[in-house]
Wavefront OBJ file of the C-alpha trace (Angstrom):
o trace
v 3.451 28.758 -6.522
v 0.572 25.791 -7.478
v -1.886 27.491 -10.051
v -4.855 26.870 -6.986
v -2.418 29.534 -4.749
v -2.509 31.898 -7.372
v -6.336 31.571 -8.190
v -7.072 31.678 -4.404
v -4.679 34.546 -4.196
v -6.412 36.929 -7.157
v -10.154 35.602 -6.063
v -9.073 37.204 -2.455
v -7.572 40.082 -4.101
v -10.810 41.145 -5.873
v -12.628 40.322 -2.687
v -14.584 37.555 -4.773
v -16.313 34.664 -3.278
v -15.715 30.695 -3.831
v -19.807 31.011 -4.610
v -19.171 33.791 -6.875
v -16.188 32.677 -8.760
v -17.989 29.403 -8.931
v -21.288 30.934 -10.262
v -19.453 32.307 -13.054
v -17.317 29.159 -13.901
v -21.006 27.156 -14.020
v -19.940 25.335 -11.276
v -20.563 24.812 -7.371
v -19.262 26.179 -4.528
v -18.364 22.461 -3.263
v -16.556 21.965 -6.596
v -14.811 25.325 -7.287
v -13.865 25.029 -3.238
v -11.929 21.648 -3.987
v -9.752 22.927 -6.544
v -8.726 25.751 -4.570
v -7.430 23.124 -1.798
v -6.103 20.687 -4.543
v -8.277 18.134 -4.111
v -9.787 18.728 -7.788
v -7.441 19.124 -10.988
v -9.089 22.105 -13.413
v -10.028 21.491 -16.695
v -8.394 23.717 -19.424
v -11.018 25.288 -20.108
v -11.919 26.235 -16.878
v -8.128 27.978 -16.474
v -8.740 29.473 -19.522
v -12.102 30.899 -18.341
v -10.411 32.073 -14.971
v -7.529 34.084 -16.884
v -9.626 36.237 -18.466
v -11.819 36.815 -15.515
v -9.074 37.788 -13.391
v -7.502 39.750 -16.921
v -4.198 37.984 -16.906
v -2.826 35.847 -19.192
v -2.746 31.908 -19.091
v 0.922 32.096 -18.821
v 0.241 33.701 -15.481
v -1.587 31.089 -14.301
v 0.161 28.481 -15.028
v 3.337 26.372 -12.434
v 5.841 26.758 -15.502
v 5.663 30.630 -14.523
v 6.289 30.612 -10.911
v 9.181 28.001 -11.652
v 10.623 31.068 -13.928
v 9.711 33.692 -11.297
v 11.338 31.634 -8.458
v 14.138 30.572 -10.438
v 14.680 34.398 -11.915
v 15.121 35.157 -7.801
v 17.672 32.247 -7.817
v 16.168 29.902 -6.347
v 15.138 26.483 -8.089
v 12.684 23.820 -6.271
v 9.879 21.858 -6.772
v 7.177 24.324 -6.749
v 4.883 21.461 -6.155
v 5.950 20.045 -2.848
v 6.921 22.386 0.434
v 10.169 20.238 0.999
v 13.732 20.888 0.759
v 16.610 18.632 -0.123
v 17.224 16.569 3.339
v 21.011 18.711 3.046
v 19.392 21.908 3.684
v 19.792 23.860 6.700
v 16.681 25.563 8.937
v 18.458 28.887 7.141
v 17.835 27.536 3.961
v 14.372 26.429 4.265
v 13.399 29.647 5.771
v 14.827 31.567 3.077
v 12.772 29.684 0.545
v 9.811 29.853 2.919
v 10.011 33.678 2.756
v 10.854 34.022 -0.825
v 7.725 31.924 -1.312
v 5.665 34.501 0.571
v 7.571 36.941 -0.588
v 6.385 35.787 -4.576
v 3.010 35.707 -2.943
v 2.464 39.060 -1.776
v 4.032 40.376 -5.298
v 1.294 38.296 -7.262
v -0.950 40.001 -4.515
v 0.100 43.411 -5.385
v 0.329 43.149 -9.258
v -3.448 42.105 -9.056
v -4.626 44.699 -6.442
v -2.521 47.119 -9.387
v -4.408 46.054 -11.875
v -7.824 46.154 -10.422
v -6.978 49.707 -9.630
v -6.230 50.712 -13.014
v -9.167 49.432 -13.580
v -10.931 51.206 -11.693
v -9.200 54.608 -12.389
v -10.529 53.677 -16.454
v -14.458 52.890 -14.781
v -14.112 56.818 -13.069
v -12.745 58.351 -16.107
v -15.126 56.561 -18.427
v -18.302 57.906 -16.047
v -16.583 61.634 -15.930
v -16.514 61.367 -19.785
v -20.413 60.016 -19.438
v -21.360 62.535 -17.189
v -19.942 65.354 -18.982
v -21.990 64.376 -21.859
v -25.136 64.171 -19.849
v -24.366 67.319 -18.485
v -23.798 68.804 -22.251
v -26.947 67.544 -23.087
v -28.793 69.284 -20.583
v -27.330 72.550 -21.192
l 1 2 3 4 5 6 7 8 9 10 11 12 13 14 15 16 17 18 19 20 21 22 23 24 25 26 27 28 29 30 31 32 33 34 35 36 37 38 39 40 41 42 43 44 45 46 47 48 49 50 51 52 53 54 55 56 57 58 59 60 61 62 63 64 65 66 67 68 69 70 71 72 73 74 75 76 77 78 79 80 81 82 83 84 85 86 87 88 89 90 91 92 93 94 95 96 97 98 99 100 101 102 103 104 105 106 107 108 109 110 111 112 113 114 115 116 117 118 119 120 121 122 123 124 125 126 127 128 129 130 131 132 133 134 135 136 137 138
């Protein structure tokens, strides 16, 4: 998977904006938009910036790491290109299609995971917050 799926793919996930994400990378909606369809390489930096907003490592980020995901599942292709080798059959292709989506919708879950575990830390850090208010009171 192309490091613009998975940023597209953990922006959705968190139910982020393009004009949020971009407020928060300094940059416009115009220009965040246009790396997300590929027209615009990111910067380091920017990648950098994105892992830790989404919490999850550079690595994760990165093509090299969908190569190993996809090739861990035993498949190995050009992550960068939709094409097959002009040998394969319809079969074939739509076996790497749906691996492909299949490597999607994990990334998807493993996000929406960790945004819940997040969460569940927010709740029990305001139950700890309001049991001292309520000691307090007392």
């Amino acid at each position: 998977m192309l490091v613009r799926e998975k940023i597209k793919l953990l922006r959705q996930s968190r139910k982020w904006s393009q004009e949020y994400l971009a407020e928060k990378l300094g940059m416009s909606a115009n220009g965040y938009g246009a790396i997300e369809r590929g027209d615009s390489r990111i910067t380091v930096e920017k990648l950098e910036e994105l892992s830790r907003l989404f919490e999850v490592s550079f690595g994760e980020l990165s093509d090299d790491e969908a190569a190993n995901v996809f090739n861990l599942m035993g498949t190995n292709l050009n992550l960068g290109t939709q094409n097959c080798s002009v040998n394969s059959t319809s079969s074939e292709f739509e076996s790497l299609q749906l691996k492909h989506e299949l490597e999607k919708a994990q990334l998807l879950n493993e996000a929406q995971n960790r945004e819940l575990e997040m969460y569940k830390q927010k709740v029990a850090d305001l139950a700890k917050v309001i049991e001292l208010l309520e000691r307090n009171q007392k």
